[in-house]
C-alpha positions in Angstrom: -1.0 27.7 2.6 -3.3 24.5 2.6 -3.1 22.8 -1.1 -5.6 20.7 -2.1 -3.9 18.2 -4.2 -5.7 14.7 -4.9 -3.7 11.5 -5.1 -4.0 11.4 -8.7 -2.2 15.2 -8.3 0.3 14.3 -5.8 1.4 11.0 -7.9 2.0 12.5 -10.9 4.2 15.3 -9.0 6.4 12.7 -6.9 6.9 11.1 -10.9 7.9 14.2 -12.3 10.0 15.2 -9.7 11.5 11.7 -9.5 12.0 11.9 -13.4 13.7 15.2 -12.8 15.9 14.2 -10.2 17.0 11.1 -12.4 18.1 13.0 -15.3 19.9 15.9 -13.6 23.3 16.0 -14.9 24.8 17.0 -11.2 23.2 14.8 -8.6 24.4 16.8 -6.0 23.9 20.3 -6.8 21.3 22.2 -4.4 18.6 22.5 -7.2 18.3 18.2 -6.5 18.5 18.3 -3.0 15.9 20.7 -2.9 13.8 18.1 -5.5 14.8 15.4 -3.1 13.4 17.7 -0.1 10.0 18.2 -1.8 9.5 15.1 -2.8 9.7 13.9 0.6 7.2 16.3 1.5 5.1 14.5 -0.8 5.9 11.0 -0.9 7.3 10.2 2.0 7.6 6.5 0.6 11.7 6.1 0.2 13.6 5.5 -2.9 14.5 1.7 -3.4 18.1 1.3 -2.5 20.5 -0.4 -4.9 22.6 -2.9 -3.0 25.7 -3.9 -4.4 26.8 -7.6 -5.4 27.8 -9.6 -2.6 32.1 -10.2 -2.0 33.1 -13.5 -3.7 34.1 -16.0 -1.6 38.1 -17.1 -1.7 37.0 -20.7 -3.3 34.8 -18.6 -6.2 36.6 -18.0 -8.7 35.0 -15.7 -11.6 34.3 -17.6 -14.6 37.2 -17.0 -17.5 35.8 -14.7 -20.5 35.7 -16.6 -23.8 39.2 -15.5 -25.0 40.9 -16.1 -21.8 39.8 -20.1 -21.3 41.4 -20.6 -25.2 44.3 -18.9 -24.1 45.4 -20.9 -21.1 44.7 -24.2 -22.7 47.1 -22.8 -25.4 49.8 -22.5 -22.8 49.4 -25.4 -21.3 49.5 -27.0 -24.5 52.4 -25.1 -25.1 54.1 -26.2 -21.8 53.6 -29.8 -22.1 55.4 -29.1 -25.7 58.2 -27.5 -24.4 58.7 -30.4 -21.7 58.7 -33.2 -24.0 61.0 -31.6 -26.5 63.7 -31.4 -24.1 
């Protein structure tokens, strides 16, 4: 079977089934890795691969959230409070 598809043709297909594989509720079932299969009949260009965010380091330390930062300086306070009391 020879298909004649133009780029414009074989664009649009790789962008629906790209579209098609993104919203597919099971990624994967056998219906998307037979999407993924025909796509890369016809764009043989692969996906962009999503790296993950590098390990911290042991001397970075997250920054504290907003509620977390008040918190500790009201424990400290509260410590140094304690202290001179006694």
């Amino acid at each position: 079977m020879n298909t004649n598809l133009t780029d414009t043709d074989r664009a649009d297909l790789a962008r629906f089934l790209r579209e098609a594989i993104e919203a597919d509720r099971y990624p994967f079932s056998p219906r998307v890795r037979r999407l993924k299969e025909l796509l890369a009949k016809i764009d043989p260009t692969p996906a962009p691969v999503v790296s993950p965010y590098p390990a911290l380091r042991r001397s970075e330390r997250p920054e504290p959230r907003a509620g977390e930062e008040a918190a500790a300086v009201i424990t400290k306070t509260r410590e140094k409070n304690d202290v001179v009391q006694r």
